[in-house]
N, C-alpha and C positions, 0 to 999 in steps of 0.2 A: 728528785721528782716531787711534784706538789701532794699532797697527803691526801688522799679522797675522803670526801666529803661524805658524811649519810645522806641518805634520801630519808626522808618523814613520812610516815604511812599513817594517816586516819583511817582509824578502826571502826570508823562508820556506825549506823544503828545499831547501839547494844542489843537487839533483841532479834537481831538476824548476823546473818552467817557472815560481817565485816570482821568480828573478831578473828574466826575462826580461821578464811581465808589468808586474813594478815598474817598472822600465826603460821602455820605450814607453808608460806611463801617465805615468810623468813627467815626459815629454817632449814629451806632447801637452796636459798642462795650463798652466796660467801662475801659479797660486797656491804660494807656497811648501813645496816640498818635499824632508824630509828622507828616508836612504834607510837603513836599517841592517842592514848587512851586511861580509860581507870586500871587501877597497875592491879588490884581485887580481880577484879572482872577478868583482866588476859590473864592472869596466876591461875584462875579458875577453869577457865576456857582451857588452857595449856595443859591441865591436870587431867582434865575430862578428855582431852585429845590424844595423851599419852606424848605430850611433848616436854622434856626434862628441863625443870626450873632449878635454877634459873637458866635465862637463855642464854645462847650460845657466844659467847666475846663479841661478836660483829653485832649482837643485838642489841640496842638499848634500848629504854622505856620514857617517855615522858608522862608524867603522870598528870589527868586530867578527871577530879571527883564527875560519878554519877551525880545525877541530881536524885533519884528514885532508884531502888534495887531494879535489876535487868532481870528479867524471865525469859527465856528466850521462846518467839515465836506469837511474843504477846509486846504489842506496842503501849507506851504510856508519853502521854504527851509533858511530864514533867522532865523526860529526859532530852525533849527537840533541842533545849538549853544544851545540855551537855553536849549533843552532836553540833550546836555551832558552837558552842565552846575550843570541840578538838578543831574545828577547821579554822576559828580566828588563831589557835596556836601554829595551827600550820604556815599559814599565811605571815604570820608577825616573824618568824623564824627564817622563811626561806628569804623575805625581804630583807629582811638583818643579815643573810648571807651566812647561817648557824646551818645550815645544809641547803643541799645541792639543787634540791627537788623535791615536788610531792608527790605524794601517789595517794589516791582517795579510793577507799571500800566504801558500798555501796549506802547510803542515806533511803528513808524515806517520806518524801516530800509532802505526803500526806498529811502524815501526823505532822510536821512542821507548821506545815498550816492549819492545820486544826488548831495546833497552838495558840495561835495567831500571828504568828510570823512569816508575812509572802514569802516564799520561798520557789524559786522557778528552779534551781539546780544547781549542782558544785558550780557550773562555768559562769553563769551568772552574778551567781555568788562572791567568786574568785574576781570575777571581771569592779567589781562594785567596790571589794576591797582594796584595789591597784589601783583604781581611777583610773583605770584605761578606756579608750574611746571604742576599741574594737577589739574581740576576739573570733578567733574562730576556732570552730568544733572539728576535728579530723578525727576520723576512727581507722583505725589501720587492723588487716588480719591476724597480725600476729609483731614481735618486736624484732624482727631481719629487716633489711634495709630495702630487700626487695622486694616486701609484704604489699598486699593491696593498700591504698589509703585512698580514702572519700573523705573530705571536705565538705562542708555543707556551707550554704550563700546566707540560710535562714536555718533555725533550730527547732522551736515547739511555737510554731503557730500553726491555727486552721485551717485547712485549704484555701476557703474564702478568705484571707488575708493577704495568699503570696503576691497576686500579682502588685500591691497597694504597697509592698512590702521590699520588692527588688526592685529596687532603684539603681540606676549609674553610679551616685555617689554609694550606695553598699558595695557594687561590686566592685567599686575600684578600688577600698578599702579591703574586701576579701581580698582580691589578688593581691594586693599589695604586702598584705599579711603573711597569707601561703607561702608565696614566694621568698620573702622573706627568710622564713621558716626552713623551708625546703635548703636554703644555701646555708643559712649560720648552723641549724640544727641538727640538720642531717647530712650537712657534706657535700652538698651535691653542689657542681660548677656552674651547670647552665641548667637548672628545674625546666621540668615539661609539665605541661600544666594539661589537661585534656575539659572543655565547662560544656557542658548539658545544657540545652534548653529548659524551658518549663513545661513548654506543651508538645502532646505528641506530634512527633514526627519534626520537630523541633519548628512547630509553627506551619510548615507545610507551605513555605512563603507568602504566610500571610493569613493562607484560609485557614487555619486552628489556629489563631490570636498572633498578635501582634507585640508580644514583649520581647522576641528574638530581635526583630527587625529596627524596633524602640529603642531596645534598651542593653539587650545583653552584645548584640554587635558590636555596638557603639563601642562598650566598656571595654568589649578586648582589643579592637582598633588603639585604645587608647593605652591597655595594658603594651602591648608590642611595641608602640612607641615609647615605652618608658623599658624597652628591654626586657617585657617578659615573656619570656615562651610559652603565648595563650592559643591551644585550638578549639573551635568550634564556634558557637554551638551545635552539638550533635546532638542526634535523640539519644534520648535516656536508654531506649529498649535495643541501641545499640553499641553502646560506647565499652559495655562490658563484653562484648563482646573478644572467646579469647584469639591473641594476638593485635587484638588494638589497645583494650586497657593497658595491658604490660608495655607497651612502647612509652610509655607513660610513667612519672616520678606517682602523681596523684589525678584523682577526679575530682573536679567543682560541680558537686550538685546542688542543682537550685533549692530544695527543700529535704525536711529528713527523710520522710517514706520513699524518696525515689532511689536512693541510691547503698540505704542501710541494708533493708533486705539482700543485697545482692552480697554485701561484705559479709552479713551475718552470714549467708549459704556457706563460704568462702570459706570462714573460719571463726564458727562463735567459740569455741570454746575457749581459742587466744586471742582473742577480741581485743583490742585496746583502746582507751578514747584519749586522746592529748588534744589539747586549749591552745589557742597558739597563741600568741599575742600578746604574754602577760611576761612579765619581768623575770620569771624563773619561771622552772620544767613545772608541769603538770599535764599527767596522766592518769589515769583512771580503769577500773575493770569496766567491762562491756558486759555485767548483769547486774540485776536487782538484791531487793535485801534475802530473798529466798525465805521468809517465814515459815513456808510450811516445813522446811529441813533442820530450821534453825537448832544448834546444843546438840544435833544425832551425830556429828562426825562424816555427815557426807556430800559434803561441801567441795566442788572441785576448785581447788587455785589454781588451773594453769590459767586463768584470765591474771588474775594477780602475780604470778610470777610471771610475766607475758611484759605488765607494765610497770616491776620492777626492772627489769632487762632495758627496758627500753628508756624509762629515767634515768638510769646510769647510763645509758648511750648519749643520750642526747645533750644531758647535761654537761658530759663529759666533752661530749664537738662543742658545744659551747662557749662553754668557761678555756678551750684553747682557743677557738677565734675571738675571745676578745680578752686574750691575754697581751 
């Protein structure tokens, strides 16, 4: 049998509760795990938690210097370097094929930019260092295979942007991705796909806008003929609806507010985000840096142990279909 691979976990904002999260998720799994961060800081963290250093054999460390000492609960922008520090280490590792997957604790993109370094988000981020043309953003309720999962068509743009923003050529490139995704990563023979409209009622044929009729039709006409099992567009205010989302692998939502809310009701607390599109696994927690908790110990990982679970799956269907 092939020797399993770590998964790499950036430890996110030293000054919110990334450390800590990574920490008691990797200590409650048994699959190998790598941790990347300042090796001070988690030895600190880890002692403050009442977690026995060194860590456990499955755990290991890559060590990545602070740029400024960590406080927890207080940001400094001398450190946004050291948080893209761990993620360029991440990124140079899993492409060099040194582990399996990543998993990303929580960043904040604020102070990034305060810095003065754009910063839109790990997937951006991730997407910029691959040189890939497309990603896409799926958040799933939890890491089972028959957990809800939403896909989004668009990320973090402003209302007034979508319609200028979903195009034919996006969505054929979403589907194409998903789909994708859905057969190599997760196994599945023939993906169902279920895609949302943009506007209520999903246009209303015609009298609440025209980007159904435009645009998103067209694209699944065009997905189907290339073999993908695309329905809709349906409304948004019905597609969750239970007994029809579950007939479903995933949902294609046009934008993020339409179809996060409903996953987060679902299942925040095992939340998970995975990227699709990029050359190895990437997952992520489904919350923020938690500042105001930050250094108390009461931090829940089951979002982190949710997307370590699900790195190891994925990576693992993987790396056998294209053995």
């Amino acid at each position: 049998m092939t020797e399993l691979r770590s998964v790499a976990v950036t430890t996110g904002e030293p000054a919110g509760i990334g450390p800590e999260v990574s920490l008691k998720a990797a200590a409650a799994v048994s699959d190998p795990i790598l941790l990347i961060g300042d090796r001070t800081l988690l030895e600190a963290e880890a002692r403050r938690l009442g977690i026995a250093w060194p860590l456990p054999a499955h755990v290991s460390i890559r060590h990545v210097q602070l740029r400024a000492p960590a406080e927890p609960g207080r940001l400094d922008t001398r450190n946004s370097a050291y948080v893209l520090d761990i993620l360029r280490a991440a990124h140079e590792g899993a492409a060099a094929g040194e582990w399996s997957a990543v998993v990303t604790a929580p960043v904040q993109k604020s102070i990034i930019i305060e810095s003065g370094v754009p910063f839109t988000g790990h997937t951006e981020f991730f997407q910029d260092l691959c040189g890939v043309r497309r990603v896409v953003m799926m958040l799933t309720s939890n890491a089972r295979t028959d957990a809800m999962k939403v896909a989004l068509a668009t990320t973090h743009l402003p209302i007034a942007r979508l319609s200028e923003a979903i195009t034919g050529e996006l969505l054929d490139e979403v589907l194409d991705t998903l789909n994708t995704a859905l057969a190599r990563d997760y196994g599945l023979a023939e993906p169902r796909i279920l895609v949302t409209g943009l506007n209520p009622h999903a246009g209303e044929n015609g009298h609440m806008g025209h980007e159904e009729i435009n645009t998103i039709t067209p694209a699944l006409e065009r997905a189907r003929s290339r073999g993908i099992h695309a329905d809709g567009p349906v409304p948004a205010d019905t597609a969750f609806v239970p007994g029809h989302w579950d007939r479903y692998d995933a949902v294609l939502c046009m934008y993020h507010d339409q179809g996060l809310p409903v996953l987060k009701h679902v299942g925040f607390a095992e939340g998970v985000n995975v990227t699709l599109g990029l050359p190895y696994i990437r997952t992520s927690v489904d919350h923020g840096t938690a500042l105001d908790i930050a250094g108390q110990g009461k931090a829940d990982d089951t979002s982190m142990i949710s997307a370590l679970r699900l790195a190891h799956f994925l990576s693992k269907n993987r790396e056998t279909r294209m053995a």
